[in-house]
N, C-alpha and C positions, 0 to 999 in steps of 0.2 A: 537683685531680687525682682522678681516681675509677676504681673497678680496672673495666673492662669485659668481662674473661675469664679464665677459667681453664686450664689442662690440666694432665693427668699424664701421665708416661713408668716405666714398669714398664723396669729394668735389673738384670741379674746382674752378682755382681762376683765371682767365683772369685779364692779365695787361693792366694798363692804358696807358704805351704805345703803345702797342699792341705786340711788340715782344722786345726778349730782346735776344742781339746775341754778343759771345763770340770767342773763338779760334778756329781754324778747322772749321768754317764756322756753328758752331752749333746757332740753337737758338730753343726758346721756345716764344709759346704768352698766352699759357694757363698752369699753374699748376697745377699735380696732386696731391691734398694732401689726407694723410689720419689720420682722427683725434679717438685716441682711449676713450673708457670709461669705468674707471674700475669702479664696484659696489663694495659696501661692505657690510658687515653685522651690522655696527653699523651705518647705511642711508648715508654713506659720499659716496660720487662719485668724482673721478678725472679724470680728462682729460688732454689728451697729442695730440701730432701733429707731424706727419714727412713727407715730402717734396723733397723729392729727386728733383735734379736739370734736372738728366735725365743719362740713363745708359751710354753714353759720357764722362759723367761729371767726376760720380766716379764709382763704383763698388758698384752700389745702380739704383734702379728702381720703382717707384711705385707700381705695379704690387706684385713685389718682395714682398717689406714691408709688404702686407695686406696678401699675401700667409704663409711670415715667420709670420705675429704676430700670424694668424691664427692656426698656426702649433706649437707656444710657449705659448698662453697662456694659454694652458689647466694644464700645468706644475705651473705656478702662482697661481692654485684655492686653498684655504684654507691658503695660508699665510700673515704673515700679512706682507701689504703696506707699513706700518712704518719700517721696518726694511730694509731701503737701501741698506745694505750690502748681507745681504739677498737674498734679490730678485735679485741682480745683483748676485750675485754666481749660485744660480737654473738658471737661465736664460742661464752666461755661461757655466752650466754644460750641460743643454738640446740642447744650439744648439753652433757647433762655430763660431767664427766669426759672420760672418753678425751682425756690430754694427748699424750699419743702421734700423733693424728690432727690436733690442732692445730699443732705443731713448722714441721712445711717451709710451712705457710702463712703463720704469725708469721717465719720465715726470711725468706720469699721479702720479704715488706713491708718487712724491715729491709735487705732488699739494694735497694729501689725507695728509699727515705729517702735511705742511701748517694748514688748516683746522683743522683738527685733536688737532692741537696745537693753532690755533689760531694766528698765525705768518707768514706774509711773506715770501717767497721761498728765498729771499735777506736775511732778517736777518737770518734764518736755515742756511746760506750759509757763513756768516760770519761778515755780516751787511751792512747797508746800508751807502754807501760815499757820503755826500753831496745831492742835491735836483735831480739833471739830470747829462748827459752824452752827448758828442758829439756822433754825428751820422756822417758816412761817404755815398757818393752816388755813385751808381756804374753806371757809362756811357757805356752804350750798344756800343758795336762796328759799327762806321759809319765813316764816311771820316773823314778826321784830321779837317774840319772847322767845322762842325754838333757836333763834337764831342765838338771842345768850346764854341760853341753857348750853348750846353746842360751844361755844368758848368756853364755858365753865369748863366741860366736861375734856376741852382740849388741855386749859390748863395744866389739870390733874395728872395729864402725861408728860407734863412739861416745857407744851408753849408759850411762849411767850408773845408772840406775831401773828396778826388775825387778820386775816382777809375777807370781809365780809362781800359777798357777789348780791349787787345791788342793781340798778338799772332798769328798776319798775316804775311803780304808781308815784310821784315823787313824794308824795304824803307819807307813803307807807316809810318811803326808803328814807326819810328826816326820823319817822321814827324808830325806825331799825339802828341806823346810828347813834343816835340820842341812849334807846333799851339800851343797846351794847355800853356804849361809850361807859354808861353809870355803873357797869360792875366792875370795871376795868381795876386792876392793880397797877402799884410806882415798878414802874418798868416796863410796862403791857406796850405796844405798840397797834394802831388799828390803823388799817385801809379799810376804806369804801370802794372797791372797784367795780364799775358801770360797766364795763363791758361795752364802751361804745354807747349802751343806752339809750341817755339823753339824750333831749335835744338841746342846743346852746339854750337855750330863756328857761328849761325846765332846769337845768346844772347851776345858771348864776345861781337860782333861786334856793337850791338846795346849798350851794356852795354857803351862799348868806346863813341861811337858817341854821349849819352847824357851826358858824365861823368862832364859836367860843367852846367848841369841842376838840378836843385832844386826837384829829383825825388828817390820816392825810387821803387824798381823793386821786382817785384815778382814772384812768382812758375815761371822760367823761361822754363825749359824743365820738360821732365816727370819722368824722375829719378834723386833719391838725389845724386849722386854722379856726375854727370850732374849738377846740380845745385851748388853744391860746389865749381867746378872747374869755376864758371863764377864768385859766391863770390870772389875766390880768386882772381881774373884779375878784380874786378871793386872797385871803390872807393866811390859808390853808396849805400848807406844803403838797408839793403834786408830785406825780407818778406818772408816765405814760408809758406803752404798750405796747397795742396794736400799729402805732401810726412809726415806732422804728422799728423800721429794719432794713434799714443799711447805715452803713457808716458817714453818708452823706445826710441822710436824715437826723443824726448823732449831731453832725455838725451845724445844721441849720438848729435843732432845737436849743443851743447852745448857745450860738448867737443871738436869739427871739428871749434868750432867757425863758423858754416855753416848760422845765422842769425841773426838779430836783433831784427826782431818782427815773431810773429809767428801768423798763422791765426788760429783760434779755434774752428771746429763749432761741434755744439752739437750733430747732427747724424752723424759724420764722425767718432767720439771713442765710441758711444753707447749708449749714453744721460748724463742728467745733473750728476749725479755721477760719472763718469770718466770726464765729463766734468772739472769737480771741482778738481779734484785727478789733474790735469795735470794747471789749473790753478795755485793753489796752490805750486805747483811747481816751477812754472814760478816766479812766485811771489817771491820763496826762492833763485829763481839763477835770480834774474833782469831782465827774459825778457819778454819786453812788448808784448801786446798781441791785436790782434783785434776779438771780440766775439761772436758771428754769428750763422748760420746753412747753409744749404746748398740751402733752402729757407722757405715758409711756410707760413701763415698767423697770423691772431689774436693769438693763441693759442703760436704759437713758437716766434712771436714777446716777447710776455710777457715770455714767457722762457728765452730769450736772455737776455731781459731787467732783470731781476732778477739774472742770472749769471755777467752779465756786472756792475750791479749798487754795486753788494756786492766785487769788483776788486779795487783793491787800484788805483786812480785815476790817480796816476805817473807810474801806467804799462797797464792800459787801452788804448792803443792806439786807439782806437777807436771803433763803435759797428754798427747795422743798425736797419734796419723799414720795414720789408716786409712787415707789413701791408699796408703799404701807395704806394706803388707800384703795387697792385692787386686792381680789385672796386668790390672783394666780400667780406663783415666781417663777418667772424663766429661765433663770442663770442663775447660779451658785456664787457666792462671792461677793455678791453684790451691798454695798454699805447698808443697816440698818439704822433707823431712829436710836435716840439713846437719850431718855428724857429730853425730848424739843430739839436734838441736834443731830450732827450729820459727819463722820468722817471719811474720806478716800480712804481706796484702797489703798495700799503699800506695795501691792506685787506690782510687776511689770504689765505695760498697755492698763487696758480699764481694769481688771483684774475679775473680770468673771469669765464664768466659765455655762455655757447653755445649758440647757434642762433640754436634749432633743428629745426627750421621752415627753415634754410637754408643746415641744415646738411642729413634731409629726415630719409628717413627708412634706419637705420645700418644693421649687420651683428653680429648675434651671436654666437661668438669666444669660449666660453667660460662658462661655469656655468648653 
């Protein structure tokens, strides 16, 4: 099998809340995604998706993405899709870095394997645990009361795991935790995630002032050794983020003893195969993990759900639904929430199928 073509589709996905706002005052109400299609020569077509949060965020931008796959995929024509290792080697040989730019095309290959094989992107990935998965909900940054009126009102559909996006005024944000923390139910779990935020002396302080609240704290400032030194002075279970993404970073934060859970998302180290490379990992040295992207729709929903569902379920710490946060669907197929949880598809590759009537006229990349 050898891939013969490329294209991309440029899609909005506006939220149903209408914006969705985080640290340093950022926000977004509409998402740029962009979703790839690779052709082949034995009729199998796959499809991927990446999402950047916003060039804020990380060292990723929309724009970016469709410019670098544009500029990479002509290096992809005649090889074959199946070969993951593969194509991730040509890819890092033609371009570096920019893992961000690699994701929906390393995607799209692993949903052509699927197919191909007749198997689920979960079982290719190691199997599938159990029927579903908890889902966590991230609370957009707003006043400390709004912000637990919005967990109540998540509950009610089912959550259990609350993200609360923090990384302001540090007054506000002791109190934002503290509001939340007090409504909380036996079995709630809460993050505080900064978003980088912080600065190290403004994090110890907050780190202190909840350290008898039932929370754990996340990518506190924007460097890991910043973030290390609040580990050490808090007695609050951590989370970091932003500062892995690579498998070598997996392993220094491991040795520093620098986390507990780590957050994982699939365009942050380059797509589902390094995705997996750095699970698996995790998995060999106990640390849990929450398994994500940086956003996206139908397409990377069921990416997630497939990396998430093949995770042994005592290092899953948790996973999400961007589908259910946007009111546009691009693929058919794609896993739904089901009271707070999350399950893979069962058909072969990722198991959707596109909406081109919402995708419109691509761009071709390629072939």
């Amino acid at each position: 099998m050898r891939i013969t073509g490329i294209n991309q589709y440029q899609v909005d996905l506006p939220l149903h809340e209408g914006s969705y706002k985080w640290s340093g005052g950022n926000s977004v109400s509409v998402f740029d995604s962009t979703v790839v299609e690779v052709e082949t020569d034995a009729g199998i077509t796959g499809y991927g998706e990446v999402c950047p949060l916003g060039p804020a965020y990380l060292p990723a931008y929309a724009a970016g993405a469709r410019a670098g796959i544009a500029e990479l995929a002509p290096h992809l024509i005649g090889l074959d899709p199946t070969q993951l290792g593969l194509i991730n080697q040509a890819m890092d040989r033609a371009m570096r870095g920019h893992p961000y730019v690699k994701s929906a095309l390393d995607m799209a290959c692993w949903d052509i394997l699927g197919k191909a094989s007749g198997l689920p992107v979960a079982v290719l990935m190691g199997g599938r645990h159990g029927d579903d998965f908890a889902l966590y909900r991230a609370i957009s940054q707003q006043s400390p009361e709004a912000m637990a009126e919005s967990v109540q009102n998540y509950r009610s559909q089912g959550y259990t795991k609350f993200q609360l996006k923090v990384g302001g005024n540090p007054d506000v944000d002791i109190e934002r935790i503290k509001v939340v923390a007090a409504g909380l139910q036996p079995g709630d779990v809460l993050v505080a995630d900064a978003n980088t935020g912080w600065t190290q002396h403004q994090a110890v302080r907050i780190a202190d002032a909840v350290r008898d609240v039932d929370v754990y704290i996340e990518q506190p400032c924007m460097r890991y050794e910043e973030c290390l030194a609040v580990r050490q002075h808090t007695n609050r279970p951590f989370v970091l983020d932003e500062v892995i993404d690579d498998v070598a970073q997996v392993l220094r934060g491991y040795q520093d003893r620098a986390m507990d859970v780590i957050n994982l998302k699939i365009s942050k180290v380059g797509g589902l195969t390094k995705a997996r490379q750095i699970r698996d990992l995790c998995v060999s040295l106990g640390i849990a993990m929450t398994i994500e992207d940086t956003w996206g729709g139908d397409i990377i929903t069921a990416a997630i759900a497939h990396l998430a569902h093949s995770t042994p379920p005592e290092l899953l710490f948790s996973s999400t639904d961007f589908n259910s946060y946007v009111t546009v669907s691009i693929a058919e197929g794609a896993p739904q929430r089901n009271h707070g949880r999350l399950g893979a598809s069962t058909e072969p590759g990722l198991g959707i199928a596109p909406r081109m009537e919402v995708l419109g006229a691509g761009t071709r990349v390629a072939g």
